[in-house]
C-alpha positions in Angstrom: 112.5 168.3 165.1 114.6 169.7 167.3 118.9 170.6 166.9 120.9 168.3 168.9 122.5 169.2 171.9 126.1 170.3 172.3 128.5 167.7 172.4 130.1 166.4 175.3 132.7 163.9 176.9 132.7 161.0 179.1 133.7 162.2 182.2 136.2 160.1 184.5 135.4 158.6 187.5 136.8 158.3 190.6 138.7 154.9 192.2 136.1 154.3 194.8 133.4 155.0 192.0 134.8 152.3 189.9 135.6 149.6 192.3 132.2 149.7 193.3 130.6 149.5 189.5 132.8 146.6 188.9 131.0 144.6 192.3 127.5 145.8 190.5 128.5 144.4 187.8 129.6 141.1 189.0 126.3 141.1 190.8 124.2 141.2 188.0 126.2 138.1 186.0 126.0 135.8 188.9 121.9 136.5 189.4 121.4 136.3 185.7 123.2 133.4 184.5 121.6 131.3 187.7 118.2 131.9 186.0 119.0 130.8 182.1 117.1 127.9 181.9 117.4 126.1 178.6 114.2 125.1 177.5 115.0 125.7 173.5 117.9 124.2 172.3 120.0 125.1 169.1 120.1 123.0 166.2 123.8 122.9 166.6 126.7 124.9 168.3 130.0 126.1 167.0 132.9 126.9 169.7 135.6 128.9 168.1 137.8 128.8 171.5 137.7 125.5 173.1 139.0 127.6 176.3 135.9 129.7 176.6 132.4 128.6 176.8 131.7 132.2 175.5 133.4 131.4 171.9 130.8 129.9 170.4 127.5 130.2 168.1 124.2 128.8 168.3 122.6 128.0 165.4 119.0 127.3 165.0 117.7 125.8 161.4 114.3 126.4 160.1 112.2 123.3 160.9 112.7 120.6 157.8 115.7 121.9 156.3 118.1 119.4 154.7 121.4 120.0 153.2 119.6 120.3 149.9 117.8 123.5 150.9 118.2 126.4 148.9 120.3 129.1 150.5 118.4 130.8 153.6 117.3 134.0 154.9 120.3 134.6 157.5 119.6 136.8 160.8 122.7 137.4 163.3 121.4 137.6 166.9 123.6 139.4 169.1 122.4 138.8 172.9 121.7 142.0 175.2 123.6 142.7 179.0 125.0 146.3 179.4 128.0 145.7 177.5 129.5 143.6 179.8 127.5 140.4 180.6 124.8 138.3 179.1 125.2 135.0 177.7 123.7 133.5 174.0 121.4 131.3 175.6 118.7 133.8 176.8 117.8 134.4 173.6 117.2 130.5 172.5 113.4 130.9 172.9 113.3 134.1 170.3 115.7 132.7 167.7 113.9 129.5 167.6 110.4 131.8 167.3 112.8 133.5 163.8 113.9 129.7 162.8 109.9 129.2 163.1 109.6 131.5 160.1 112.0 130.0 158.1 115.1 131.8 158.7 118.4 130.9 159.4 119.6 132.3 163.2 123.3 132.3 164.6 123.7 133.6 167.9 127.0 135.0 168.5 129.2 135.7 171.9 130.0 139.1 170.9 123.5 141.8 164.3 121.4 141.1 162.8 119.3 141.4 165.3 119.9 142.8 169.2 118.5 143.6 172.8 119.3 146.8 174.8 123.5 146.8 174.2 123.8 144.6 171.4 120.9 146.7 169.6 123.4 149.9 169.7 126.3 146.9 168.7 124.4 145.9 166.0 123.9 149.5 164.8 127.4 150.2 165.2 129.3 147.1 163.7 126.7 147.7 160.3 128.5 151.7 160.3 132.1 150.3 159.8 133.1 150.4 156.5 135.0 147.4 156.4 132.2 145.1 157.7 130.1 143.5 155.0 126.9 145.1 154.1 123.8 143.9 156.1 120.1 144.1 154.4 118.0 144.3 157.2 118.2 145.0 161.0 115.8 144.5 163.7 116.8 146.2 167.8 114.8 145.7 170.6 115.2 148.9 173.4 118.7 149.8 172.2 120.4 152.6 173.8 121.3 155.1 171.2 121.6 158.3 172.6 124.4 158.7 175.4 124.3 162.2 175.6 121.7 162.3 177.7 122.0 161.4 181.3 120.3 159.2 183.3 117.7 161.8 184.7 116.8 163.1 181.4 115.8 159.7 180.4 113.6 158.6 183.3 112.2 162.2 183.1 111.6 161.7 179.3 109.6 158.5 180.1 105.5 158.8 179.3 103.5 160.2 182.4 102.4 157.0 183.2 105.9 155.2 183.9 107.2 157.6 185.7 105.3 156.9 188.9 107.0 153.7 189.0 110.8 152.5 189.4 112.8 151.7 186.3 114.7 149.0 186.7 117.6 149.4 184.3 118.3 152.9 186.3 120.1 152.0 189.0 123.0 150.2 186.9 122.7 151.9 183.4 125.5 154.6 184.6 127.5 150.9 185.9 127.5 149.8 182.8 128.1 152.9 180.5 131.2 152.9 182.9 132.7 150.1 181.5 132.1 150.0 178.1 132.7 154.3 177.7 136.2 155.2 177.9 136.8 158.4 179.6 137.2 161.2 177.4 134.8 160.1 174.1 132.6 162.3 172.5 129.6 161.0 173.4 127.5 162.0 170.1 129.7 159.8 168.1 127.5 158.3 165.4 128.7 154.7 166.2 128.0 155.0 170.3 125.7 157.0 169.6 123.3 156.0 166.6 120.6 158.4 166.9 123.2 160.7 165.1 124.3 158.3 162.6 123.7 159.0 158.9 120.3 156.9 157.3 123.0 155.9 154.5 124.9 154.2 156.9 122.2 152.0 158.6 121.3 148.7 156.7 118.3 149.4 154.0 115.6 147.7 156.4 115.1 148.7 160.2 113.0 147.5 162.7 113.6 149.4 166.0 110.6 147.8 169.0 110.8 149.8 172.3 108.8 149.2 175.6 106.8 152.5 176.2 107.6 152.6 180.2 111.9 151.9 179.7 113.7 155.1 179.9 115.5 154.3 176.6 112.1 154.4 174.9 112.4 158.1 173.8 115.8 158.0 172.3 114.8 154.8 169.9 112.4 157.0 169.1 113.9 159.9 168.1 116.2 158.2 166.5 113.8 157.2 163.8 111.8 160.1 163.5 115.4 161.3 162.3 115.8 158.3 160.0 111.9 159.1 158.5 112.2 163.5 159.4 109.2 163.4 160.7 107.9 163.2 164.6 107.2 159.6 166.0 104.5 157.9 166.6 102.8 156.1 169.6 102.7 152.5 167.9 104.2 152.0 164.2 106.0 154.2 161.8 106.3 153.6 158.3 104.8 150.4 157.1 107.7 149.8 154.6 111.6 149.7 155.0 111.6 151.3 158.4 109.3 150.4 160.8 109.0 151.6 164.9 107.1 149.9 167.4 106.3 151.4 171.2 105.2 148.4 173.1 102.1 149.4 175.3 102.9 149.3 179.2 105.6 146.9 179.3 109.3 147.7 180.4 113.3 147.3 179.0 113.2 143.6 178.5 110.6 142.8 178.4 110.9 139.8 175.9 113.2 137.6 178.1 111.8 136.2 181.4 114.8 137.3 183.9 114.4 138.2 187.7 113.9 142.4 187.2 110.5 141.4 184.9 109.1 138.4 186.4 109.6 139.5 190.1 106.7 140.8 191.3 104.7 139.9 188.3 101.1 139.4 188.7 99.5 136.2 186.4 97.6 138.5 184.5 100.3 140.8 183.9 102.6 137.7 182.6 99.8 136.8 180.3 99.5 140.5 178.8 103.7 140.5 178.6 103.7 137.2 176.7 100.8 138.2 174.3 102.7 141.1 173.3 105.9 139.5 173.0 104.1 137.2 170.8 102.6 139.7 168.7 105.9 141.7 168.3 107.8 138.5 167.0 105.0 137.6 164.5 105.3 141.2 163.6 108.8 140.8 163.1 109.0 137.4 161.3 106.0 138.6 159.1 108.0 141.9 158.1 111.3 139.9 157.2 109.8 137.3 155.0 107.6 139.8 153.0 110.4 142.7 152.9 114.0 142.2 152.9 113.7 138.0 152.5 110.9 138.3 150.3 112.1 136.0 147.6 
């Protein structure tokens, strides 16, 4: 495997620069939220500030559960959105998919599992020292490596994506932005996770990556440095780590939001859904006969 690269800073940016990553950004909440339809409610919610609907947790029971139930497998979903946006709710339909399994799920406003942004959160938070110890992780298209910039990503993509637009490319930079502060080292382990120690990472990983999203290759390189070996095209190891490309399909492609269904052909829907549905009984099946396994 190759060394990594020399490190390197966040560079500031300009006022004009900013102002106009702040609109983007404001863009993208207002045409995301209008499309959160809630079709899979929580077993209950918890607000924590009764000034913000954003305080809160979703919790989603296994089916059948009574206060009597033994103690439960426990999985904190974090919900994806560059850092800056995003909302519990789009991930109702997948955490009541992991209740399916029997499996506790709280969604917070802030792992563990997570999508693009939270993935790298929940990678991050399990690195402090003071947080408690996690057992098992799963990260869907997580953005571990910021050293590289946005061109080396799209032109790391497999031959076939690269044809086509990505489109998490136009506002990736917008939303680095605001979550980077000027000046940090950008292969810090805890932004960056691709250079985090294996010892610090939870004992069970999961990491599923869309093969046409630009972030694809960095998930991927991230394990072959967890396993020291080169990655694969479809699964890594079968046991405490495990890596999944997902054939043809593109950065979130598990939720059905505007960028992925626009444009999308009935057969191509059909194909996305089948291997969502594959991944998640993947998933489920991996956490009840590894980490869970009783």
């Amino acid at each position: 495997m190759s060394s990594p690269p020399p490190s390197r800073k966040r560079p500031s940016v300009s006022f004009p620069t900013g102002f106009l990553n702040i609109l983007k950004s404001l863009t993208s909440l207002i045409n995301l939220n209008l499309f959160i339809e809630i079709k899979f409610p929580p077993t209950l919610t918890k607000t924590f500030d009764p000034s913000s609907s954003l305080c809160l947790a979703r919790i989603f029971f296994p089916p059948n559960t009574s206060k009597a139930t033994a103690p439960l497998p426990t999985i904190f979903s974090l919900h994806g959105g560059g850092f800056a946006i995003g909302h519990p709710k789009e991930d109702d339909e997948i955490n009541t998919r992991l209740a399916a399994n029997g499996i506790l799920v709280i969604a917070l406003s802030l792992g563990l599992t997570g999508f693009s942004a939270s993935g790298n959160l929940a990678l991050a938070v399990e690195q402090l020292e003071e947080a408690p110890k996690v057992k098992a992780t799963v990260v869907f298209y997580p953005p571990v490596d910021f050293m590289q910039s946005q061109e080396e990503r799209l032109a790391r993509r497999i031959p076939s994506a690269r044809a086509e637009k990505d489109f998490f490319a136009p506002v990736g930079n917008v939303f680095e932005w605001g979550y980077i502060q000027a000046g940090t080292p950008l292969d810090d382990h805890k932004l960056s996770s691709r250079y985090a120690k294996r010892s610090a990472l939870s004992e069970w990983l999961f990491v599923v990556a869309p093969s046409n999203d630009m972030l694809c290759n960095e998930a991927g390189q991230m394990v072959a440095n967890w396993l020291g070996e080169d990655w694969g095209e479809d699964w890594g190891e079968e046991g405490r780590i495990k890596w999944r490309r997902v054939k043809g399909q593109k950065h979130a492609f598990t939720h059905d939001i505007p960028p992925i269904t626009a444009l999308e052909t009935v057969e191509a829907r059909k194909e996305r859904k089948r291997l969502d549905a594959e991944v998640w009984e993947a998933v489920g099946t991996w956490l009840m006969d590894g980490p869970f396994k009783k």
